[in-house]
N, C-alpha and C positions, 0 to 999 in steps of 0.2 A: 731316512728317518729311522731310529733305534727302536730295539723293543719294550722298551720302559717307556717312550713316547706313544706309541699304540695300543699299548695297552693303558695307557692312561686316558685315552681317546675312546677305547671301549668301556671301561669304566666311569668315564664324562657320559656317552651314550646313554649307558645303564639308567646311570641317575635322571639325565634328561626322560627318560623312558616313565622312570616310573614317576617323573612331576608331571609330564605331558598328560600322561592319560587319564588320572584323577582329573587334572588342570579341564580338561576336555568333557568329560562324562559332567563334570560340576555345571560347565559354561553350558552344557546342551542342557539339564538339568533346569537351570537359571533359565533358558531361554525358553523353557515348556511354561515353566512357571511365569515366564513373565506374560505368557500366549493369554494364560489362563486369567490373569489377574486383571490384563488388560478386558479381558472378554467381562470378568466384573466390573470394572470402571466403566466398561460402555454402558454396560445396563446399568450401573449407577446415574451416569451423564444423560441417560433415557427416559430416569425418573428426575432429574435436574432439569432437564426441558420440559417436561408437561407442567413444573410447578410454574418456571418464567411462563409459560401460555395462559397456566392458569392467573398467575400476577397479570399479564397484560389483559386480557380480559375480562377483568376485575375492573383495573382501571376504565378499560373502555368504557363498562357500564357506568363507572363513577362520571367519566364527561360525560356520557348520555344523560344523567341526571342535571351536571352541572349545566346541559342546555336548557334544556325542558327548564328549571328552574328559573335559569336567568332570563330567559322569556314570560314569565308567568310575571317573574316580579317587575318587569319593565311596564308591560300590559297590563296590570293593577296597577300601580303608581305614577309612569310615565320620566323616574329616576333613572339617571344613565347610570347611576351608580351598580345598579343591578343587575346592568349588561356584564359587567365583569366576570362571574365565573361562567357567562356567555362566550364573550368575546375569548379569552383564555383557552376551555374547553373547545372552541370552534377552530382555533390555531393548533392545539394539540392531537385534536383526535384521528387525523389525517395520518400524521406519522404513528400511532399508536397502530390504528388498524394497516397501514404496508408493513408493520414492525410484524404484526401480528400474523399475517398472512404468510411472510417470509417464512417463519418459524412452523408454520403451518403446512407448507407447498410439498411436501413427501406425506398428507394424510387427504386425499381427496374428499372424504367425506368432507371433513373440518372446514378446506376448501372452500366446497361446494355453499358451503354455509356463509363464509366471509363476502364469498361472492353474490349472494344473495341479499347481506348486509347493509352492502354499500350503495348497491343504487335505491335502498330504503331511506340510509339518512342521507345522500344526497337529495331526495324528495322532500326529507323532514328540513332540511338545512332551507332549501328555497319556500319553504311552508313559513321556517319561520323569519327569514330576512322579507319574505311577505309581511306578515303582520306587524314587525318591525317597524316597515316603512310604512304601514299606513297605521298604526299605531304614532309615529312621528309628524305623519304630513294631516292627524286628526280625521285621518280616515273612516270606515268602516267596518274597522280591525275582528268586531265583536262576531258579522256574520260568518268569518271566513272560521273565525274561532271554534260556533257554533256549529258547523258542518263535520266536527270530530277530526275531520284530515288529519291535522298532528296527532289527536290523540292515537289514531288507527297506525298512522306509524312508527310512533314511539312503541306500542303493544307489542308491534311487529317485530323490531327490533329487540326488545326484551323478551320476546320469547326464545326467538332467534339465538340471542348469546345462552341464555337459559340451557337449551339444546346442546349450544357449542361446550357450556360447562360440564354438563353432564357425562357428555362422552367423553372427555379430555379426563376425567376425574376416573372412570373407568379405565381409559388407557393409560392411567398413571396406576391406578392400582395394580392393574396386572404387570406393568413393567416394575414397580417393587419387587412382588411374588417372583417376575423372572432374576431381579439382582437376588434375593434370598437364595433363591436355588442354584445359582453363579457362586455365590459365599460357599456353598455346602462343596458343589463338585471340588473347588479349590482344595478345600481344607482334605477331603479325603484321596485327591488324587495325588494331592504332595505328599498326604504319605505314600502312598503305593507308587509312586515313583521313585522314594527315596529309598524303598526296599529294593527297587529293579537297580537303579544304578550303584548300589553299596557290592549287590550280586555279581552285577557288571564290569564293575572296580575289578573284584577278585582274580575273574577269569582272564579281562587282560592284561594283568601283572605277570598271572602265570604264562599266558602267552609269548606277551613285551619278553621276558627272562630265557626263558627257551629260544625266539629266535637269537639271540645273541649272539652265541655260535656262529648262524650262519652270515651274518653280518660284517664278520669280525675282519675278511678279505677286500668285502663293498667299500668299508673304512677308509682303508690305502687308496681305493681307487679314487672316491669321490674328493679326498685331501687333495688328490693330485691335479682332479679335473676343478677344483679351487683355483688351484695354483696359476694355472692353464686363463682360465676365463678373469685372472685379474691383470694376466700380461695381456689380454685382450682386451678388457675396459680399459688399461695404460693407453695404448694404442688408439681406441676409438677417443677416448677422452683429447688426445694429442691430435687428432683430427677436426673433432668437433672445434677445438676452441678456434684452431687456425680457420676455418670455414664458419663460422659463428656470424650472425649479421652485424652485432655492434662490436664496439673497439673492444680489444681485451687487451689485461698487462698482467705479465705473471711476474713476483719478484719475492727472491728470498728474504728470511727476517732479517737480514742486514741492511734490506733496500736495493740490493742488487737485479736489473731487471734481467731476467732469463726469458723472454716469449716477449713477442708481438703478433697480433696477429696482424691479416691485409687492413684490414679496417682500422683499427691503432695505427698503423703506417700513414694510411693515410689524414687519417684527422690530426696525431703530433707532428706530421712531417716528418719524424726520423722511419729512416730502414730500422728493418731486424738487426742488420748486421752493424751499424751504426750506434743503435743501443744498447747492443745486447754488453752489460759489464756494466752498464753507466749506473750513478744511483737514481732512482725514481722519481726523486724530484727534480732532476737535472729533465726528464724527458716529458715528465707531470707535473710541468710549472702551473698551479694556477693561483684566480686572486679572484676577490669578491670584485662584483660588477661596476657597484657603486663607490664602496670606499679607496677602489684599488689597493686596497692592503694585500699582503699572502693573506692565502685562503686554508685552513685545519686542513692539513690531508691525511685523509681517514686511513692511509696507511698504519701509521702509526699507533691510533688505536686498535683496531684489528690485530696489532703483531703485541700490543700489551695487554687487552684482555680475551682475546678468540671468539669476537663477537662480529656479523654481520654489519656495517654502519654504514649508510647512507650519505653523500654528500649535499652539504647545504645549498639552499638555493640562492639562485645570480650567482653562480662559478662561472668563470671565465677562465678556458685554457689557454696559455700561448704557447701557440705551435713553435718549431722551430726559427721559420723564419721570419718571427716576430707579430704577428696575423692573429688575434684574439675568435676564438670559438665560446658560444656560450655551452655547457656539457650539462647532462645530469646523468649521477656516478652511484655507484654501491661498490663495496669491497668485501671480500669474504675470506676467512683463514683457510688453509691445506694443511691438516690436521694429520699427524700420521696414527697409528692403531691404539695410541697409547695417550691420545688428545693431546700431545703438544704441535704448536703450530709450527710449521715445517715452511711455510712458503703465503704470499698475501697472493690473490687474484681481484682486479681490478674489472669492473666492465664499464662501460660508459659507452655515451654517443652524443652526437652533436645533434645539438636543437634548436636551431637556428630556423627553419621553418616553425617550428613549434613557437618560439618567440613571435615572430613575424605576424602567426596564428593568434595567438593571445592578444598582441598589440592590435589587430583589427576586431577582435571581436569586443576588446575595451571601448574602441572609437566607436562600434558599431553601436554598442548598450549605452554610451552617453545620448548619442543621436537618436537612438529613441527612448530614451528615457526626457529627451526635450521634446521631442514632439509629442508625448504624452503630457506630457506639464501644459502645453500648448491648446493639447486638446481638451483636459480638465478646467481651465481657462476660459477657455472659447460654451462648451457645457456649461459652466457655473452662469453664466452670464446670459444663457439662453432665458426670455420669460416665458417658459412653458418647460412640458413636461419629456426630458429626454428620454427614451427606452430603447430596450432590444428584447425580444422575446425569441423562444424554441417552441415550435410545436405548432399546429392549427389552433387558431385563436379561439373556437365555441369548443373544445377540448377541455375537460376535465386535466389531461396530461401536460398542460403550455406550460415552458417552464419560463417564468422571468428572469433573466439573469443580470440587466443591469434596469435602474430606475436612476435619476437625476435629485439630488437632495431637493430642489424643488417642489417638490410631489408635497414634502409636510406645509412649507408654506402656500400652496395651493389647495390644499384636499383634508391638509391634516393627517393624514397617516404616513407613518416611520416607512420609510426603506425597506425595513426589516420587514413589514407588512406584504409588502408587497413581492419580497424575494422567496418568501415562507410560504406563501400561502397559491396554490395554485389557480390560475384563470383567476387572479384579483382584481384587476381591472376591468372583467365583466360582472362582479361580484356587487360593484358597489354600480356600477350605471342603474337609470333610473327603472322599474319595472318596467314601466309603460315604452319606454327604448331598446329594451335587454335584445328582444329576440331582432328587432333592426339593425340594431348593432353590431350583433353575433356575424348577422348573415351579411352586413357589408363584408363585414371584416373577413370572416370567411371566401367571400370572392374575389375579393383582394388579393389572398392568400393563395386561391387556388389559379387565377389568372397570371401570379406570377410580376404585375405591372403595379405600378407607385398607384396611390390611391388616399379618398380623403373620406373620412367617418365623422359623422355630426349624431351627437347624442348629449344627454345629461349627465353628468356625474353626482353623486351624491355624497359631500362632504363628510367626515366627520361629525362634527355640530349637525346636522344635515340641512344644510343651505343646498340647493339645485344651483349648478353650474353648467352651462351650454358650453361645449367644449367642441372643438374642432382638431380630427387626430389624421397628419398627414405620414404615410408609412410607406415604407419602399420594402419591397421581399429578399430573401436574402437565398440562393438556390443552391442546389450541389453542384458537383462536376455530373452528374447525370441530367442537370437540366430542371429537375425535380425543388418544391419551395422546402425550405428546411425551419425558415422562421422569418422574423417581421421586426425593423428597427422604426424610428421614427421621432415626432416630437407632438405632444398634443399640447395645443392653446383654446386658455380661457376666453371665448367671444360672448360671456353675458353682457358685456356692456352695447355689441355691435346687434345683439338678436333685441335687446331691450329698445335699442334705438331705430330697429326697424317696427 
């Protein structure tokens, strides 16, 4: 190397030198400030969650009203019209208060409070599907009225969330006052940062410039230890490929192949020594699966525009002698320093399991996708009520996951009713059976054994239906019930004729 060459090398350095370390003090600069602005956005995002808390809790109180209401005016009138912002409000407030809670679960107090909440209007809820139903069956709806019960739990609850607003209103305030004073440190730290690093700049330019000198030997050496560690990547590079797990093809831009590695041998059937000179498609015969046509060999592109490309799918290679492989391939240019492409590398492997793999797991998704059809079928056609449930059935937590379209012409309520709504099938059973019914069904569940539950149901319209519910348990691998499927049937006509 000449001395107009190294010293243009120190003079590349130099400039590198003094772009780097602006480039550097900037980027650390940017990164204090991005510390700091983030630290504002959180306390902004801080006062952005107290308001959603405050919305949901707003809401809540609004279905609380919309309950309380739509009982009032069913109970004066006796219109089901009126159940409406009942029935609505009683499907919605469930997910509002877990929404609510959620958003809540790193504030104990607030907590403590949601939690106190809910076994109130679960109280109020059965308070007033009470009077509901004896409201409906011309009961004696007036004394239970009279005894304030709902009123004492509605109070409860509004004062309750009252409470929850309160503090949530304070802790939004103060988390304001902390984003304002977030705002402030910003604005004055960036300056005073930007005087420190301007400072900073200065001294290491003068720095950067001074060791130069002593650098100016390191130069030579580290060029050469370049030099050094790319006839060693040459070298590993020419290793790895020949030891590579898939097939590899190395081929100049004229198509000549140069490399195979073990794996290419073996899936084209040609040796190295065999192909090495042939043109590439003499060795990479292939053709689409289906049309048997020749197949685009991405060769080609790769060496006209020095792009990565991928081979289309159902390729099919024919080896040497004559034996069809199905492949999937990508091709990449070898680019020399100056981005002209110098050479294509090929990789690919045979996927003949991988086929083999797909075509049974096609076979396998038709077959059950009939036996699903089969069973949807067999369910449509069931007269009664198909289900699966999660959880202990007297559980607030049971989850429903599947119900049978039946259920509306039976009972009158949507699917959707019943996947929504938790424990709905003890919801609408009759008062006077609820806790019977609970507790079969409960020992059912915990005995683990098939089992048969006789209760009323109570319609939509509310016609009483004597129902018969046979259930099998469904358990873990620990032996333990996990949930409960089954089918309930209508026997009003067998209990009327006995």
């Amino acid at each position: 190397m000449t001395k107009p060459n190294i010293d243009q090398v120190e003079f590349r350095r130099t400039l590198n030198g003094a772009f780097a370390l602006p480039l550097i003090a900037l980027v650390l600069l940017a990164a204090v400030l991005l510390w700091q602005v983030n630290s504002l956005l959180n306390s902004t995002r801080l006062v952005e969650h107290s308001d959603s808390v405050l919305t949901d809790v707003t809401e809540a109180q609004s279905l609380l009203i919309d309950l309380e209401t739509g009982v009032r005016g069913y109970l004066l009138t006796g219109d089901d019209d009126f159940l409406t912002p009942y029935t609505s409000a009683n499907s919605a407030i469930d997910g509002v208060l877990q929404h609510l809670s959620t958003m809540v679960s790193d504030n104990p107090e607030q907590s403590a409070r949601l939690e106190q909440l809910h076994p109130t209007y679960l109280k109020w809820r059965d308070y007033g599907n009470e009077v509901l139903a004896l409201r409906r069956s011309s009961g004696d709806y007036l004394s239970v009225v009279r005894s304030r019960q709902g009123k004492n739990l509605m109070d409860q609850m509004r004062a309750n969330l009252s409470a929850f607003i309160s503090t949530e209103e304070e802790l939004r305030n103060d988390r304001s006052a902390a984003a304002q004073q977030a705002a402030r440190v910003v604005i004055w730290s960036s300056i005073g940062l930007a005087l420190l690093v301007g400072v900073g700049l200065a001294l290491l330019t003068r720095r950067q410039l001074s060791a130069l000198a002593r650098t100016y030997g390191q130069a030579l050496t580290a060029e050469q230890a370049r030099a050094d560690e790319l006839d060693e990547q040459r070298e590993r590079l020419r290793v790895t490929l020949a030891s590579i797990g898939d097939a590899v093809l190395v081929a100049s831009p004229d198509g000549s192949l140069t490399f195979l590695n073990a794996v290419a041998e073996n899936v084209t059937g040609w040796q190295h020594s065999d192909a090495a000179g042939q043109h590439l498609n003499t060795v990479f015969n292939i053709i689409n699966e289906h049309t048997r046509a020749p197949a685009v060999n991405p060769f080609d592109r790769v060496v006209r525009e020095g792009v990565v490309v991928g081979l289309a799918n159902h390729t099919l290679l024919i080896r040497r002698d004559g034996t069809e492989v199905p492949i999937d391939d990508s091709a990449a240019p070898i680019k020399d320093r100056d981005g002209r492409v110098i050479g294509v590398v090929l990789v690919f492997r045979d996927i003949s399991e991988q086929k083999h793999a797909e075509h049974a797991r096609f076979e396998l998704s038709r077959e059950v996708e009939a036996q699903r059809t089969r069973l949807d079928n067999v369910i449509a056609n069931v007269p009664g009520v198909v289900w699966e449930a999660w959880g202990q059935p007297d559980q607030t937590s049971q989850r429903i996951d599947f119900v049978s379209n039946y259920v509306e012409t039976m009972l009158g309520y949507t699917t959707e009713e019943w996947l929504s709504t938790p424990n709905f099938w003890l919801t609408i059973v009759h008062p006077d059976d609820r806790a019977g019914a609970a507790a079969r069904a409960t020992e059912t569940y915990r005995r683990g054994e098939p089992g048969v539950n006789r209760f009323r149901w109570l319609t939509r319209s509310g016609d009483v239906l004597w129902v018969e519910s046979h259930s099998v348990v469904m358990v873990g691998e620990d032996g333990q019930p996990l949930g409960m499927r089954g089918v309930t049937l209508d026997i009003s006509a067998r209990m009327q004729a006995d």
